[in-house]
C-alpha positions as CSV (number, residue, x, y, z in Angstrom):
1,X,61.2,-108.1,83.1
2,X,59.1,-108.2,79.9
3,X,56.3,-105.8,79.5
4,X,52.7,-106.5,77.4
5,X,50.2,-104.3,75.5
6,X,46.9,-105.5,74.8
7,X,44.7,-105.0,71.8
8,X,41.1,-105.9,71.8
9,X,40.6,-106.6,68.0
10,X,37.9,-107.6,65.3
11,X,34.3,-108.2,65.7
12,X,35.0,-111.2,67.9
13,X,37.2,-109.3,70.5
14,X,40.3,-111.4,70.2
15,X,42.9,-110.1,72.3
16,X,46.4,-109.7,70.8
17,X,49.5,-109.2,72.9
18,X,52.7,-107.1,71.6
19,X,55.3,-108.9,74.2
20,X,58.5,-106.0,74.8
21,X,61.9,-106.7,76.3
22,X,63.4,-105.3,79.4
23,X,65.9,-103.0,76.9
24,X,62.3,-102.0,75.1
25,X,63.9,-103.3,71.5
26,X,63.0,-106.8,70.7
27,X,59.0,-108.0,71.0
28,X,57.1,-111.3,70.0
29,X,53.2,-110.8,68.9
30,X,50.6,-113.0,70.3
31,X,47.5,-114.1,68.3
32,X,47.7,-110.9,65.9
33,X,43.5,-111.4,64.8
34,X,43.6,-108.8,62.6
35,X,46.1,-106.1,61.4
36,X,45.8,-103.3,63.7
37,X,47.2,-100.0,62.9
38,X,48.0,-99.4,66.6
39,X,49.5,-102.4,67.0
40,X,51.9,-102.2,64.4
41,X,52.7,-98.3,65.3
42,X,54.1,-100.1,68.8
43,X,56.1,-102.9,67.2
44,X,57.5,-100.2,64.8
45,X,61.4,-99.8,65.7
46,X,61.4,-102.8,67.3
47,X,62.8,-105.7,66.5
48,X,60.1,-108.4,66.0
49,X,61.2,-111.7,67.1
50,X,58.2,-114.0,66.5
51,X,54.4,-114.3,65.9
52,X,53.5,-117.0,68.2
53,X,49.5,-118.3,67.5
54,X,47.8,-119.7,70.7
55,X,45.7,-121.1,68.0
56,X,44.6,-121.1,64.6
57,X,41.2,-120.1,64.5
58,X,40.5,-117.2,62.1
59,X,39.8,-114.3,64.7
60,X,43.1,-115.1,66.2
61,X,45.4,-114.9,63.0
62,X,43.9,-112.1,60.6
63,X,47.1,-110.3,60.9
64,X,49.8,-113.1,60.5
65,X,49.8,-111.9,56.7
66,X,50.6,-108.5,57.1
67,X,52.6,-108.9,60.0
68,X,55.0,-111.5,58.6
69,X,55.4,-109.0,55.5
70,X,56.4,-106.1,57.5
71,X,58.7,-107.2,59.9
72,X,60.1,-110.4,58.9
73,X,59.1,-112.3,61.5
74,X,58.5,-116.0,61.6
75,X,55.2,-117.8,62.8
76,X,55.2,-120.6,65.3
77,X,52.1,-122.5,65.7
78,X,51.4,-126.3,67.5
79,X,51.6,-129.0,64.3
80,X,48.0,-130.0,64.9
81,X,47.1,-127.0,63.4
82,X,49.7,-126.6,60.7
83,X,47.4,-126.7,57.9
84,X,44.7,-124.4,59.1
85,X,46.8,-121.2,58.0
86,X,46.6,-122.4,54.3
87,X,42.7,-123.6,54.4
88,X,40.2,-121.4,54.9
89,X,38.0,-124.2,55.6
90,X,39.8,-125.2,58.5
91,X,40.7,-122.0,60.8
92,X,36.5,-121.2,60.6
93,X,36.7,-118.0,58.0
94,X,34.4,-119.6,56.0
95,X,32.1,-120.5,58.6
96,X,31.4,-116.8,59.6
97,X,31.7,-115.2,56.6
98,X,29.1,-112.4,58.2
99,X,32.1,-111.0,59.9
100,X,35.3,-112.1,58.1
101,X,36.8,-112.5,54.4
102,X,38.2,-115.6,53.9
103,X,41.3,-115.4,56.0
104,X,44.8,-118.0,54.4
105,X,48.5,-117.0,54.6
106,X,51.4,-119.2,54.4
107,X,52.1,-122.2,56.9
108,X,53.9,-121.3,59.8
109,X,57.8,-121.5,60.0
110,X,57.9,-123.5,63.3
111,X,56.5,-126.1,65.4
112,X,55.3,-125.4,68.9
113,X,55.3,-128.4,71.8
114,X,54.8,-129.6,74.9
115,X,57.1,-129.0,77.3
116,X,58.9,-127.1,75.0
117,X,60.9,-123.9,76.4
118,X,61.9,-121.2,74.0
119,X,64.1,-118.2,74.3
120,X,62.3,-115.1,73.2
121,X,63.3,-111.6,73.6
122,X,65.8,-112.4,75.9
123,X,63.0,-114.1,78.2
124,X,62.0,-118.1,78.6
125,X,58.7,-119.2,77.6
126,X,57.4,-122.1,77.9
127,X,54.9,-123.9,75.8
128,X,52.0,-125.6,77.4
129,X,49.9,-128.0,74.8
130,X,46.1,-127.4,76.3
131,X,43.3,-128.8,73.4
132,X,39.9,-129.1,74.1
133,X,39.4,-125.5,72.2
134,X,41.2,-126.6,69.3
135,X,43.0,-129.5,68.9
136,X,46.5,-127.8,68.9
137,X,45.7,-125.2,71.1
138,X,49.0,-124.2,73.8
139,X,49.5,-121.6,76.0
140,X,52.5,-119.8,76.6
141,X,54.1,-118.6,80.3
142,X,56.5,-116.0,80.8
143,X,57.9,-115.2,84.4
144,X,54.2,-115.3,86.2
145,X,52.4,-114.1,83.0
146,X,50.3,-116.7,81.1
147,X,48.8,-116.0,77.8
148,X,46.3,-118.8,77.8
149,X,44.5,-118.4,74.2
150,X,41.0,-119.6,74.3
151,X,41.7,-122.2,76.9
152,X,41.0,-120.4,80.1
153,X,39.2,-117.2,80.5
154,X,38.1,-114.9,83.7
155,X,35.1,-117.3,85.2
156,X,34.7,-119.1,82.4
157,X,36.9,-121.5,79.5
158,X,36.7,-121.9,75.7
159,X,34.0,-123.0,73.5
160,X,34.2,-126.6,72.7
161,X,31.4,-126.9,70.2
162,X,33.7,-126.2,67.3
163,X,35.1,-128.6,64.7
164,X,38.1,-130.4,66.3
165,X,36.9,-129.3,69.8
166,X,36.4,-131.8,73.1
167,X,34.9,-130.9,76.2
168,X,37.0,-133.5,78.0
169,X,40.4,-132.9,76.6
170,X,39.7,-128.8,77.6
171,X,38.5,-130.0,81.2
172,X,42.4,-132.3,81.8
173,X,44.4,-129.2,80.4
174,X,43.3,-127.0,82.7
175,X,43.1,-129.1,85.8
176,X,46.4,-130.9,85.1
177,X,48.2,-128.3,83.2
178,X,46.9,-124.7,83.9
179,X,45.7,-125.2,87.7
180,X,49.3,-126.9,88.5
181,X,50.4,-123.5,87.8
182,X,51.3,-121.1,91.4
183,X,47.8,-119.1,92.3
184,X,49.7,-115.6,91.7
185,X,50.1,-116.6,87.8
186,X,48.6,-113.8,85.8
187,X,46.1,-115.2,83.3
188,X,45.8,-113.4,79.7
189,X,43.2,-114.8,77.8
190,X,42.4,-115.1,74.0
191,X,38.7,-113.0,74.9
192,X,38.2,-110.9,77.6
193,X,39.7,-109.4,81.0
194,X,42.7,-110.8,83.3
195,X,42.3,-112.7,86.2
196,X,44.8,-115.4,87.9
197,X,45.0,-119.2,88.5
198,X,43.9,-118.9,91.9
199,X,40.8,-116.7,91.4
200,X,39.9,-119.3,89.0
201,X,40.8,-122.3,90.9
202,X,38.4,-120.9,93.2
203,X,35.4,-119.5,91.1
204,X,35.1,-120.8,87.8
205,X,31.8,-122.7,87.6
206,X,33.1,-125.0,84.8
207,X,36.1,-126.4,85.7
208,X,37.1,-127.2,89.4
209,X,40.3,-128.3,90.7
């Protein structure tokens, strides 16, 4: 069974997960927002299988740079957002530049989609696309964990009010896509604390089943 660390990072609060194996050697990195000394102390020694980006928006890939560099690892990101590494423009850096540099590294080596399922640390994930955040937003699930990015958070769901984001599309991913999921699922969100699909099915005011 994998195990997850999570790391509240950068003035937004973006939470990064380090993803371990059962044997404790390999791990994936989950929306590294900016380069963390303590998260790189825990993937040191470990063999670093993948960067994996829920999205593209600055405060969720600050660390992709530094992180690729270090251990080699490649970066897999949804196609609708392939050119938002390279474009500063694009991933919102220089739209806050009260809190952020101008954040660009190089395009990611693979292509995440819908329905895909992907062999990770000796662990199946599966790729979920859920826009409405962004337009190539996904979440990921792992066992009865689900790393949700900005999509769904604990009573409440992602800002749509962005460039590229659509109230509507955000509204069909989680009903059709995240709320088909069992109640027990484990939600991990891109800001904030846990919660589970059913507690949300139940009590977020914004979207209802």
């Amino acid at each position: 069974m994998v195990s997850f660390q999570r790391y509240t990072l950068g003035a937004l609060q973006t939470n990064a997960y380090a993803v371990t194996s059962a044997d404790r050697k390999r791990a994936i990195v989950i929306d590294p927002g900016t380069p963390d000394p303590a998260l790189i102390r825990r993937l040191e020694g470990l063999q670093v299988e993948a960067i994996v980006l829920t999205h593209a928006h600055f405060d969720h890939i600050g660390g992709v740079d530094e992180l690729r560099k270090r251990f080699g690892a490649p970066v897999y990101l949804h196609a609708q957002e392939k050119d938002w590494l390279v474009d500063p423009a694009k991933n919102g850096s220089l739209r806050w530049t009260d809190v952020t540099p101008p954040v660009k590294t190089d395009p990611a080596e693979f292509a995440l989609e819908d329905g895909q399922t992907i062999e990770w640390i000796g662990e199946t994930f599966r790729i979920f696309h859920t826009p409405g955040h962004s337009p190539g937003s996904v979440s990921l699930l792992c066992g009865d964990l689900l790393f949700a990015g900005d999509a769904l958070f604990r009573r409440s769901v992602g800002r749509t009010d962005l460039p590229g984001g659509n109230q509507a599309a955000l509204e069909k991913s989680i009903r059709e896509k995240l709320y088909a999921l069992p109640d027990s699922v484990l939600v991990l969100p891109g800001h904030g604390q846990e919660t589970t699909i059913g507690e949300e099915k139940q009590s977020n005011p914004y979207v209802r089943p």
